[in-house]
TORPA-4810 file (N, C-alpha, C, O; in nm, 3 decimals):
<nodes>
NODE_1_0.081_-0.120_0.000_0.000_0.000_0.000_0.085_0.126_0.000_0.048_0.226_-0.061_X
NODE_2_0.208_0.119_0.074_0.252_0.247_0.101_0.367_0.258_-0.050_0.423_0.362_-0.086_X
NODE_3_0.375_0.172_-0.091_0.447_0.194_-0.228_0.381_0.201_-0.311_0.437_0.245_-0.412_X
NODE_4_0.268_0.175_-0.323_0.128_0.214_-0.445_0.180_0.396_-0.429_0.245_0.474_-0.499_X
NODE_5_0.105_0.404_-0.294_0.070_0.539_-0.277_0.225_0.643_-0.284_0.250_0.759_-0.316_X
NODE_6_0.274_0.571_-0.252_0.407_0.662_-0.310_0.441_0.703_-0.432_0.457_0.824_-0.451_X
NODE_7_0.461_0.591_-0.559_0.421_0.591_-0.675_0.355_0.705_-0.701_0.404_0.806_-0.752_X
NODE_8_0.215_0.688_-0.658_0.085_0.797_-0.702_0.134_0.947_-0.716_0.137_1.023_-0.814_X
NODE_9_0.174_0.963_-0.577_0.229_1.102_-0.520_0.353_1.157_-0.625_0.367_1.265_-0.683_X
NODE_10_0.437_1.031_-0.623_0.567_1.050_-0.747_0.545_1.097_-0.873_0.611_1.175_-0.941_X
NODE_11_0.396_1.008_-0.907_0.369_1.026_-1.045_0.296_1.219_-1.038_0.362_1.313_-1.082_X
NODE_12_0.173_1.235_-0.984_0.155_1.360_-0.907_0.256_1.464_-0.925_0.223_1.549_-1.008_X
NODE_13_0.345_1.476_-0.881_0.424_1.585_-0.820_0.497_1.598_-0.968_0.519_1.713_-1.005_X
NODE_14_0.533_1.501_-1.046_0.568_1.471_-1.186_0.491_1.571_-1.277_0.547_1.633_-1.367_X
NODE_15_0.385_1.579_-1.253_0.256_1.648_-1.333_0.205_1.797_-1.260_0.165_1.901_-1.313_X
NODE_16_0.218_1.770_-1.160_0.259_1.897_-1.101_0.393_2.024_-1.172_0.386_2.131_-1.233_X
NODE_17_0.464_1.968_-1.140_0.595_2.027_-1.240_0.581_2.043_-1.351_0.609_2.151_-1.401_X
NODE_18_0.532_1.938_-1.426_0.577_2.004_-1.592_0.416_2.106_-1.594_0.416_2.184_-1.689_X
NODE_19_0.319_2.111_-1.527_0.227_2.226_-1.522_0.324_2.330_-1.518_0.349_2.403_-1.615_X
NODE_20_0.381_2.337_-1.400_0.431_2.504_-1.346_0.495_2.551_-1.501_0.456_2.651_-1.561_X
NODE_21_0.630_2.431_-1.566_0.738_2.455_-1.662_0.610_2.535_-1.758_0.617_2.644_-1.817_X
NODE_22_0.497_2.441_-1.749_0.427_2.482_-1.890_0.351_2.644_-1.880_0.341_2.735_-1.962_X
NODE_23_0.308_2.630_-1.743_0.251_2.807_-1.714_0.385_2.875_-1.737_0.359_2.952_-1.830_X
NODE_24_0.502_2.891_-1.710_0.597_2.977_-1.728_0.602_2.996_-1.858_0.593_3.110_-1.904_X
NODE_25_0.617_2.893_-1.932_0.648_2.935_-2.079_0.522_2.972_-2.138_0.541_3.007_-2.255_X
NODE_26_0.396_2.979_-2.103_0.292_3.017_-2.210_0.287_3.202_-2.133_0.248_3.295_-2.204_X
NODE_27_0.329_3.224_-1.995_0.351_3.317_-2.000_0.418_3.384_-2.084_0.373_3.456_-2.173_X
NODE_28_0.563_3.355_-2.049_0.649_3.402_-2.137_0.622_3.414_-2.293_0.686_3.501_-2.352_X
NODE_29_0.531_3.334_-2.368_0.487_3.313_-2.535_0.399_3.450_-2.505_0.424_3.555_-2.564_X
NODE_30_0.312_3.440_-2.423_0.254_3.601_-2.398_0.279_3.737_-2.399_0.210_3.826_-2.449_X
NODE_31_0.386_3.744_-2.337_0.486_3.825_-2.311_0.544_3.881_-2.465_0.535_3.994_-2.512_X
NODE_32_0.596_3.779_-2.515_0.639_3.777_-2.642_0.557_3.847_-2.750_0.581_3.947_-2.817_X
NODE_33_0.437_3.748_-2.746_0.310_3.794_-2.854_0.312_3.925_-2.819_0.358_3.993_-2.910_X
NODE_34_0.263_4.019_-2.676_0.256_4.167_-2.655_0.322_4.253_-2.764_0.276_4.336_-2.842_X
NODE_35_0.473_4.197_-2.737_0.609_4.299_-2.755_0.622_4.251_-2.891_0.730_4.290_-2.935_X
NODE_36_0.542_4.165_-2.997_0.544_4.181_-3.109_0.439_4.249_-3.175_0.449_4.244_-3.298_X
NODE_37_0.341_4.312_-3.129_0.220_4.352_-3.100_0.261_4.498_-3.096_0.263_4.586_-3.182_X
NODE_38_0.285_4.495_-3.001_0.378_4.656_-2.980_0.473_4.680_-3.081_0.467_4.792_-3.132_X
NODE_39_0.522_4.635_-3.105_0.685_4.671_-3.224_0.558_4.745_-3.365_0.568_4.855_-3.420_X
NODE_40_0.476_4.665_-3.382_0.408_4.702_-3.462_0.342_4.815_-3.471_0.344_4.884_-3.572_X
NODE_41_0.267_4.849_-3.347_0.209_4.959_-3.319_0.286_5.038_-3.336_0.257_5.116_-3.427_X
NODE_42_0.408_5.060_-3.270_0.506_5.166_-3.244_0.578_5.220_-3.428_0.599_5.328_-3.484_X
NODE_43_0.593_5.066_-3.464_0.642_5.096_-3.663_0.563_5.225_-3.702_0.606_5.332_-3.746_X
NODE_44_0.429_5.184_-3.674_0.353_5.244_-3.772_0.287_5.379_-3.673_0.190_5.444_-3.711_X
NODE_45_0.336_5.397_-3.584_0.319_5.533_-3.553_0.436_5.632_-3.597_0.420_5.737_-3.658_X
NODE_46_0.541_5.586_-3.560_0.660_5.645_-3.623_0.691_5.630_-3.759_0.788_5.691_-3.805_X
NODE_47_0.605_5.541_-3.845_0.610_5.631_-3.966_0.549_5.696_-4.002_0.602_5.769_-4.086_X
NODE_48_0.397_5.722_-3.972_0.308_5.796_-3.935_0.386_5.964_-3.901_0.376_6.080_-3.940_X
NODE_49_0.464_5.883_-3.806_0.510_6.043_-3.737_0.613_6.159_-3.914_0.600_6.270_-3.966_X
NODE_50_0.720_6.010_-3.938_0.812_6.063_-4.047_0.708_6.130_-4.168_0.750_6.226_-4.233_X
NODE_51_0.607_6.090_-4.189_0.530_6.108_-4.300_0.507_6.242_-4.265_0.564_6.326_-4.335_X
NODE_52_0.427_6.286_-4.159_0.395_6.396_-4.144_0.435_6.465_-4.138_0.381_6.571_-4.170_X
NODE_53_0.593_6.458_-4.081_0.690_6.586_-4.045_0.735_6.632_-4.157_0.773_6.749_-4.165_X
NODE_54_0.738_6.512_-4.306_0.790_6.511_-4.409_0.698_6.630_-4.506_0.754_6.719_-4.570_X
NODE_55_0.556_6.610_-4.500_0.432_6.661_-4.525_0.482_6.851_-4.454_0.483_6.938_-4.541_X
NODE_56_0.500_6.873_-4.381_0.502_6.998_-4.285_0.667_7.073_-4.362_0.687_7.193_-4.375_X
NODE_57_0.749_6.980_-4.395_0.912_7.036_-4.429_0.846_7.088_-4.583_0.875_7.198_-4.633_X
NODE_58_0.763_6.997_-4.641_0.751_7.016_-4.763_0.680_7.151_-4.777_0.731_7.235_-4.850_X
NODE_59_0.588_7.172_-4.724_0.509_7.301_-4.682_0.622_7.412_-4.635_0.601_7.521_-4.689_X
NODE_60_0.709_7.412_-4.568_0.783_7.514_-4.542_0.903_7.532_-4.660_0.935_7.646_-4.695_X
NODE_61_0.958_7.429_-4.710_0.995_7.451_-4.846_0.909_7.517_-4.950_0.929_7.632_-4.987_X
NODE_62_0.812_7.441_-4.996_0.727_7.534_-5.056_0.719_7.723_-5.018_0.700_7.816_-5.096_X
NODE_63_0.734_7.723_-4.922_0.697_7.859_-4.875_0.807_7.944_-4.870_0.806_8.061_-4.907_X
NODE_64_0.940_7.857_-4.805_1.066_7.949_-4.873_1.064_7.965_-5.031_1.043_8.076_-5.080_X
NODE_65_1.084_7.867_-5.101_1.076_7.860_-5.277_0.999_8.018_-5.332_1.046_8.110_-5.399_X
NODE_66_0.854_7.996_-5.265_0.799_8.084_-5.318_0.818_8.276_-5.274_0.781_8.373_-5.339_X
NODE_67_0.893_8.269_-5.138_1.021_8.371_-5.081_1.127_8.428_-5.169_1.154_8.546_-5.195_X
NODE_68_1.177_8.322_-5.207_1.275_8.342_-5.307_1.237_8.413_-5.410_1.264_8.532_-5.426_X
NODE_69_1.149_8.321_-5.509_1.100_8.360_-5.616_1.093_8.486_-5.633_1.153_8.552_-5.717_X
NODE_70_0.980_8.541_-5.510_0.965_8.650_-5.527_1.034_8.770_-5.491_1.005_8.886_-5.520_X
NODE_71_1.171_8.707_-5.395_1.256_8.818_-5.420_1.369_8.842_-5.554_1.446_8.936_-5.569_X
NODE_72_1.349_8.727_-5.637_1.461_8.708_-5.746_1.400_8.849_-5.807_1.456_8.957_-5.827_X
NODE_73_1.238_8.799_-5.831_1.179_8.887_-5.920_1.152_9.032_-5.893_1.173_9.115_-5.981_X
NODE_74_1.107_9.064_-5.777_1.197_9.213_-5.693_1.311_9.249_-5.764_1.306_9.341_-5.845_X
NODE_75_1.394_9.199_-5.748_1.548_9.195_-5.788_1.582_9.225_-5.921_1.657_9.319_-5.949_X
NODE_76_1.532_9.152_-6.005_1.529_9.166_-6.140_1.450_9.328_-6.207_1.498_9.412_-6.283_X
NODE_77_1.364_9.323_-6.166_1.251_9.409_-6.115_1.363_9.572_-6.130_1.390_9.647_-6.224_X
NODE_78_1.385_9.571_-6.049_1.431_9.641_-5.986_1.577_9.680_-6.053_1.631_9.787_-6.024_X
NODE_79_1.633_9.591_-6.140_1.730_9.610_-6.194_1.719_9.594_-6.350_1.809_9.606_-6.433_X
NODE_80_1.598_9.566_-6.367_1.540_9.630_-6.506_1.532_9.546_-6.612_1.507_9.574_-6.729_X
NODE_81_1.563_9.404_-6.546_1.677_9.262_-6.633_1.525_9.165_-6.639_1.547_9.045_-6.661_X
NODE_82_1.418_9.192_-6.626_1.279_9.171_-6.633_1.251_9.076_-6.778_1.292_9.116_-6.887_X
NODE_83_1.192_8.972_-6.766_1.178_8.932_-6.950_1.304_8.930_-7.010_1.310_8.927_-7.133_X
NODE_84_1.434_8.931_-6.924_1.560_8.954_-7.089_1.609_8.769_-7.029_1.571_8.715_-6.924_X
NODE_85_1.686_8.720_-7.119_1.758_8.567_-7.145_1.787_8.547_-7.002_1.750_8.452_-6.934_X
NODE_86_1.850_8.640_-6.968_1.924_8.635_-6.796_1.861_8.609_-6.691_1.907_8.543_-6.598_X
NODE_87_1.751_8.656_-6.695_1.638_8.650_-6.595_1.536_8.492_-6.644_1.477_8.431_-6.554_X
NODE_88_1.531_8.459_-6.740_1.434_8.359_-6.777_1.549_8.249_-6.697_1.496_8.163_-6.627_X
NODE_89_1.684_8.249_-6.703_1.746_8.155_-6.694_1.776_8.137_-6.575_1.828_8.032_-6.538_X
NODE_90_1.752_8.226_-6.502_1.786_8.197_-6.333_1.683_8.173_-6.281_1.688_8.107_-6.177_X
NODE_91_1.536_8.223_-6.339_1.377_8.158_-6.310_1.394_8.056_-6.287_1.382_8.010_-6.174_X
NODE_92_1.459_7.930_-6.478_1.433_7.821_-6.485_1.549_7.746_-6.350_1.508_7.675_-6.259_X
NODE_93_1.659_7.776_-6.365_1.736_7.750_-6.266_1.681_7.724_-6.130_1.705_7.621_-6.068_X
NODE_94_1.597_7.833_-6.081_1.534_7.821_-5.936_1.436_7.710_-5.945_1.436_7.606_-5.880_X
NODE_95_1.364_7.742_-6.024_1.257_7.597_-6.054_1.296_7.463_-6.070_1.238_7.375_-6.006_X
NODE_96_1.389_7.437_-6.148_1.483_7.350_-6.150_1.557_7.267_-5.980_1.556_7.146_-5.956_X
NODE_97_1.593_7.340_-5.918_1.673_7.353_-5.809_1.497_7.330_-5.706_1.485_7.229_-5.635_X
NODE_98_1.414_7.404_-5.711_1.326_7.375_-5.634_1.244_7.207_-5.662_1.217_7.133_-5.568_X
NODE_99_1.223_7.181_-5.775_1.181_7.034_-5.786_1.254_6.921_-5.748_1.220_6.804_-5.729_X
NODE_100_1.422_7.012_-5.738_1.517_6.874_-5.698_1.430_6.861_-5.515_1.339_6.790_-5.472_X
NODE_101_1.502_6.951_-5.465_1.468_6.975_-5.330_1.309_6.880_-5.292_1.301_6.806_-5.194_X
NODE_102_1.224_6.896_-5.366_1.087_6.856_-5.308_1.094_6.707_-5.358_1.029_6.616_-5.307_X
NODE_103_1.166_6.694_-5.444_1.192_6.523_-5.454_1.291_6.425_-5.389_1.296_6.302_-5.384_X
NODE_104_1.392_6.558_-5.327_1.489_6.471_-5.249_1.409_6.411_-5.120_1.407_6.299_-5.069_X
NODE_105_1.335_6.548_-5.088_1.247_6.580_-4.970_1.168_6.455_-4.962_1.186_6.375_-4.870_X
NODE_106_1.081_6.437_-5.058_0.989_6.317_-5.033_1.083_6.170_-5.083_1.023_6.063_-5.079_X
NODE_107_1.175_6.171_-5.111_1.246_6.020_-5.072_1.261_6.000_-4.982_1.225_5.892_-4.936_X
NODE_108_1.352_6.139_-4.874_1.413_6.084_-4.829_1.334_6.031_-4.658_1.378_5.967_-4.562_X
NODE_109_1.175_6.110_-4.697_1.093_6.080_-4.605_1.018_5.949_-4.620_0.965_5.896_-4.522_X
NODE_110_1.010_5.889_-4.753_0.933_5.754_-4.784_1.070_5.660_-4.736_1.047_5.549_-4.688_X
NODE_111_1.200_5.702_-4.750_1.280_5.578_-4.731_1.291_5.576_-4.547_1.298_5.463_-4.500_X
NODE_112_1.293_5.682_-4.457_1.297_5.657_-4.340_1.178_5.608_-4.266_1.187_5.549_-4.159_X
NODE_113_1.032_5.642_-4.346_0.907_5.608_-4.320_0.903_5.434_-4.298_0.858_5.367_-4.205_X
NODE_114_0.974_5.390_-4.438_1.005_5.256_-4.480_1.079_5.156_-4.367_1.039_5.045_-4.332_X
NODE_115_1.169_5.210_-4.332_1.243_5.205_-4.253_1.177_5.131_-4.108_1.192_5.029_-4.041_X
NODE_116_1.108_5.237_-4.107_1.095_5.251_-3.971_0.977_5.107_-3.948_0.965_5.028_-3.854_X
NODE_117_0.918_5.118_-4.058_0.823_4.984_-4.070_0.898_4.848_-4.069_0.854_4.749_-4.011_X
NODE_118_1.044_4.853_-4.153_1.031_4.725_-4.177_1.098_4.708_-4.003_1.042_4.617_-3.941_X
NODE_119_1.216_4.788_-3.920_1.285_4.782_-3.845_1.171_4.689_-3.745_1.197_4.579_-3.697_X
NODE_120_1.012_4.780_-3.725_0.909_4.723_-3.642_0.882_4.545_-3.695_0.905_4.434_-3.648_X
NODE_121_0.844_4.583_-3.776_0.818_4.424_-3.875_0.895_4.289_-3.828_0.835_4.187_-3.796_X
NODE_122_1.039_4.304_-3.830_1.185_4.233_-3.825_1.151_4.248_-3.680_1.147_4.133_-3.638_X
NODE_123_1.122_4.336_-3.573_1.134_4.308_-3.401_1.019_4.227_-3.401_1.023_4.134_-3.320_X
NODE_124_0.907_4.238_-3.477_0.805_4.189_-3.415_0.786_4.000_-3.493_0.714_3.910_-3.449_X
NODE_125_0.866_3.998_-3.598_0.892_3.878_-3.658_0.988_3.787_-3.524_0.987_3.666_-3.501_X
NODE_126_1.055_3.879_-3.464_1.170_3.803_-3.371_1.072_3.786_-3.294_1.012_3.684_-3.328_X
NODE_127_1.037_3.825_-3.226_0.929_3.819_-3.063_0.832_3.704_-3.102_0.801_3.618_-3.019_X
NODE_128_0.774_3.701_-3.254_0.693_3.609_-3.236_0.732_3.444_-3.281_0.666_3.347_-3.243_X
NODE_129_0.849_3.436_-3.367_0.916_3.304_-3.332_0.985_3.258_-3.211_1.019_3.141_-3.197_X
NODE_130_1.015_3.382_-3.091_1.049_3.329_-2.990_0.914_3.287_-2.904_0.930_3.204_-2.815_X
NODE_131_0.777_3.342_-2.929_0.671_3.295_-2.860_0.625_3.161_-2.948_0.538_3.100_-2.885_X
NODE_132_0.658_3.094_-3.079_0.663_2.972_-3.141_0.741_2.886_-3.048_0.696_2.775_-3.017_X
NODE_133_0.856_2.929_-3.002_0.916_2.834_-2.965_0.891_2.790_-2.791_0.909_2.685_-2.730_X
NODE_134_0.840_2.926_-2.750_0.805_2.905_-2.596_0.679_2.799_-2.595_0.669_2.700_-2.523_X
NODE_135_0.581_2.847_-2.698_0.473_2.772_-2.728_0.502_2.599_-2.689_0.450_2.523_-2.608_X
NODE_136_0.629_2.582_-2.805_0.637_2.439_-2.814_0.694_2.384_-2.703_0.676_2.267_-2.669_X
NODE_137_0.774_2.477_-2.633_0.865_2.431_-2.515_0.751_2.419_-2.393_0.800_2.407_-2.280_X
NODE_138_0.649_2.421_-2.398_0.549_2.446_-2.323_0.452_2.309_-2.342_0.428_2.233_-2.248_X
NODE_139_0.411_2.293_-2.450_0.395_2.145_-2.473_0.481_2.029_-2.461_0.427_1.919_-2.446_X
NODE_140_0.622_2.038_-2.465_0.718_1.940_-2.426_0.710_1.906_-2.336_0.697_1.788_-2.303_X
NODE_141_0.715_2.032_-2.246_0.738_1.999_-2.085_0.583_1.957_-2.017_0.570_1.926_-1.898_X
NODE_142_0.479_1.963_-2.109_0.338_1.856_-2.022_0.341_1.718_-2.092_0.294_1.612_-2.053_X
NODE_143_0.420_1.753_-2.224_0.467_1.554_-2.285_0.547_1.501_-2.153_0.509_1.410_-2.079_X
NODE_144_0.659_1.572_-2.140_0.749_1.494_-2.079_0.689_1.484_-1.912_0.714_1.377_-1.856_X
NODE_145_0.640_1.549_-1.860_0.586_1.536_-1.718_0.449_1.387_-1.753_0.417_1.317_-1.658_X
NODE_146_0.413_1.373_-1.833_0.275_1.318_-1.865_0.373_1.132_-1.891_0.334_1.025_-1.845_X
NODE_147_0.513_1.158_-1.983_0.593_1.032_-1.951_0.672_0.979_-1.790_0.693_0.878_-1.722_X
NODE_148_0.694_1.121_-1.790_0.771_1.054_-1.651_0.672_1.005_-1.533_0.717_0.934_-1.443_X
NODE_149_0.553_1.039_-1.535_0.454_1.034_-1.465_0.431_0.888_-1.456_0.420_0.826_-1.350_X
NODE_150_0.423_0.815_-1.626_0.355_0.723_-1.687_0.472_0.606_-1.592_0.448_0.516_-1.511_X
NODE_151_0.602_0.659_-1.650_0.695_0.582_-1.579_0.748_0.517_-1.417_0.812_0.421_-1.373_X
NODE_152_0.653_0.678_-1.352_0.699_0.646_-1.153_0.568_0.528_-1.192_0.594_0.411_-1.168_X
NODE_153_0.463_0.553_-1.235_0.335_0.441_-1.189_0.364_0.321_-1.271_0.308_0.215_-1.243_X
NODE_154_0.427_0.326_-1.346_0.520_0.163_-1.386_0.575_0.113_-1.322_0.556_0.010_-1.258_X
NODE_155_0.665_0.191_-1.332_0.784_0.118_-1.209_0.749_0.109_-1.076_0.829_0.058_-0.998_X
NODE_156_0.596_0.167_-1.022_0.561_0.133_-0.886_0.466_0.023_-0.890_0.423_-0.025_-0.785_X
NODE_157_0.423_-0.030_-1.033_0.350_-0.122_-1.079_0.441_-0.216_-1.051_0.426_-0.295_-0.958_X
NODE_158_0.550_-0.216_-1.134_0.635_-0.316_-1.158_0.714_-0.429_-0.987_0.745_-0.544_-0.955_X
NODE_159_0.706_-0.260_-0.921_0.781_-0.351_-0.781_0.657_-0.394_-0.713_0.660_-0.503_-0.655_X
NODE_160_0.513_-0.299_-0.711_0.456_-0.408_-0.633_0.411_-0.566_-0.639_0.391_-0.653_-0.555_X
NODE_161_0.406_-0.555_-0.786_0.399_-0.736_-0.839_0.521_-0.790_-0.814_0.509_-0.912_-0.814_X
NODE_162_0.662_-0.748_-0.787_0.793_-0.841_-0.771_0.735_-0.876_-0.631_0.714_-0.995_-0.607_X
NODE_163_0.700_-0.757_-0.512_0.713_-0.805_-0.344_0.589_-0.916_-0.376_0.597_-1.004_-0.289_X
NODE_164_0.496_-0.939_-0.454_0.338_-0.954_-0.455_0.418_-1.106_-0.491_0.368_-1.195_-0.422_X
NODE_165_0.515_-1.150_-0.568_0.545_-1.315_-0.620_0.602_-1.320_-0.509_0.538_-1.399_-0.440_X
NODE_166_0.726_-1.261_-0.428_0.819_-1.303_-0.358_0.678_-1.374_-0.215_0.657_-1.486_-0.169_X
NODE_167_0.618_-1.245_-0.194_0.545_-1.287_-0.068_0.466_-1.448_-0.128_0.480_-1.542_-0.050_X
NODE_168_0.405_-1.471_-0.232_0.389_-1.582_-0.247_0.426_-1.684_-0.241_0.375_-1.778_-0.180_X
NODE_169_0.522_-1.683_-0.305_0.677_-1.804_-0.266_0.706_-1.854_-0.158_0.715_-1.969_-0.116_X
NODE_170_0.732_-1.690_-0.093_0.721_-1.761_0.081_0.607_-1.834_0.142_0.609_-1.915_0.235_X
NODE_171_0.533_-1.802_0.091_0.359_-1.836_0.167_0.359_-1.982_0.089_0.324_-2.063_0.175_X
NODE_172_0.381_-2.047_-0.027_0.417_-2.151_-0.064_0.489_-2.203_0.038_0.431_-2.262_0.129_X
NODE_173_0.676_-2.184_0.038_0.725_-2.238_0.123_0.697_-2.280_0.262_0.728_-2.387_0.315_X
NODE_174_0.638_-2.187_0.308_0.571_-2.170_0.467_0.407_-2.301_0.462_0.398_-2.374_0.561_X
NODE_175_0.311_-2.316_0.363_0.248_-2.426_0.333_0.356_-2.563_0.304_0.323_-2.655_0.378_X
NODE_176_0.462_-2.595_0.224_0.523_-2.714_0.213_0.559_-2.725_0.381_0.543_-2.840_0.424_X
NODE_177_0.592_-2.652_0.453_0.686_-2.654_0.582_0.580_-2.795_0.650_0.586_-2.915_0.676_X
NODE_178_0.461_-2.644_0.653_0.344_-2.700_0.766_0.296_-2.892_0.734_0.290_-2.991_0.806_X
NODE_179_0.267_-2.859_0.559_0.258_-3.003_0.549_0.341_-3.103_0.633_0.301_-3.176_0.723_X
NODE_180_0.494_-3.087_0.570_0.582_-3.192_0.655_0.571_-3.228_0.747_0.581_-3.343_0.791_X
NODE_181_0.531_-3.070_0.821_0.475_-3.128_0.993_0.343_-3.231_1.015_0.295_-3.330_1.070_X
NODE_182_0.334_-3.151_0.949_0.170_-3.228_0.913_0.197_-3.358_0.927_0.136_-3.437_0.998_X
NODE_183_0.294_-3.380_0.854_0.275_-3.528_0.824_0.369_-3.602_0.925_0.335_-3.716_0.956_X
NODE_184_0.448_-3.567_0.961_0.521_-3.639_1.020_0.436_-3.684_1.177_0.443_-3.796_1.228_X
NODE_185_0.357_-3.563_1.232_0.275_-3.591_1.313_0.174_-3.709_1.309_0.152_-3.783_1.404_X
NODE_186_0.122_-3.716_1.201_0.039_-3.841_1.124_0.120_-3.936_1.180_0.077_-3.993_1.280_X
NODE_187_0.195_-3.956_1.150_0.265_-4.089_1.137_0.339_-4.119_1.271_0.366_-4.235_1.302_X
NODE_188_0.373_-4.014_1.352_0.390_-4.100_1.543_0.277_-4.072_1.593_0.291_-4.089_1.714_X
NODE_189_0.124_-4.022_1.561_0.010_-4.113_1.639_-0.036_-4.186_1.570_-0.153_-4.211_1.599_X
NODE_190_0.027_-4.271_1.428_-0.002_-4.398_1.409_0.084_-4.517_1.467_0.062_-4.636_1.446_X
NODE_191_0.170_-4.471_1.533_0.309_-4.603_1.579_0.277_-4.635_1.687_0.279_-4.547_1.773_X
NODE_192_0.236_-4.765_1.720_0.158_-4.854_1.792_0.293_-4.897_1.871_0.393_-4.944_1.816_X
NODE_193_0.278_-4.870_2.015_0.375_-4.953_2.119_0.359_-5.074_2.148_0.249_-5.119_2.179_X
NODE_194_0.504_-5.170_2.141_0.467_-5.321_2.204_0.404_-5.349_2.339_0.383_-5.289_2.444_X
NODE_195_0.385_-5.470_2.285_0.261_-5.464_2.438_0.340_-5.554_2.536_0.377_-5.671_2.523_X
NODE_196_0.355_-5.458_2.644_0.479_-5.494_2.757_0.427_-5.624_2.809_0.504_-5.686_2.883_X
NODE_197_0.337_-5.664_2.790_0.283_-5.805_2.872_0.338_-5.948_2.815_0.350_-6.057_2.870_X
NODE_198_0.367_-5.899_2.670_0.426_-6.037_2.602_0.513_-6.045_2.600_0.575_-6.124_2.529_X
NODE_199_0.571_-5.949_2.694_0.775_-5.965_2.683_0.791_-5.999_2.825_0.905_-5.998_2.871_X
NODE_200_0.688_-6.031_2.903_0.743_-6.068_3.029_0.763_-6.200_3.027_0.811_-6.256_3.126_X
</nodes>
């Protein structure tokens, strides 16, 4: 009995454990899932953010450009060079020079925008193969508690049937004993004493 129940408890406490292993790691897969969750959120606010600031530079470019312009043409204006080759050519020049600017402008805000997405993307790709793997490490450890379990109640199977033959054996031996006695008793209250009268 007390090795049944030991067994039990063995097997128990077996299953007990790989529970706890398995709550830790589905925490932890949790944990994980969040902070890939988040990486994401955060990508796409901060490109959100680059877009806009990009949107606002472009607007204040615009607004110097058109500063300029109109002091070239003041200038010209003013120096009488109005409509002649000289003046058309420093127009086209500024215009020129201003389309570079608003195209550098919006690359160089789509490539950090970009950026900033894939950087979130790639953290949140990591976080969530490490919650794949907590996942699985989480099912291992209720396989393996669920074998070792299988194994204390075997092997407490196994010894109580060894004591379960041995005690038999003996209990055999201990029946052959008694017989012998048995018998041997039989046989001196069958042995008949001579009868002292015919030997006198």
């Amino acid at each position: 009995g007390a090795s049944i129940l030991g067994g039990v408890v063995g097997a128990t406490g077996d299953i007990i454990q790989g529970q706890g292993q398995a709550a830790y790691y589905n925490y932890a897969k949790n944990q994980k899932q969040a902070e890939a969750q988040y990486s994401l959120r955060m990508g796409q606010k901060q490109s959100e953010l680059i877009q806009n600031t990009g949107m606002y530079q472009n607007k204040q470019l615009v607004q110097n450009q058109a500063e300029l312009e109109g002091s070239q043409k003041a200038a010209m204006g003013a120096a009488g060079t109005s409509g002649s080759v000289t003046a058309e050519n420093i127009t086209s020049s500024t215009f020129t020079k201003e389309q570079l600017d608003k195209q550098m402008l919006r690359y160089n805000t789509d490539v950090k925008s970009a950026e900033a997405l894939d950087a979130a993307k790639n953290s949140a790709w990591t976080d969530t193969n490490a919650a794949n793997q907590l996942r699985m490490a989480g099912k291992n450890a209720m396989t393996s508690a669920y074998w070792k379990a299988g194994t204390t109640l075997l092997g407490t199977a196994a010894s109580v049937g060894s004591i379960g033959l041995l005690a038999g054996g003996y209990g055999a031996a201990a029946g052959s004993t008694s017989f012998a006695a048995g018998s041997g008793a039989s046989n001196t209250s069958s042995f008949t004493l001579p009868n002292l009268a015919l030997l006198r």
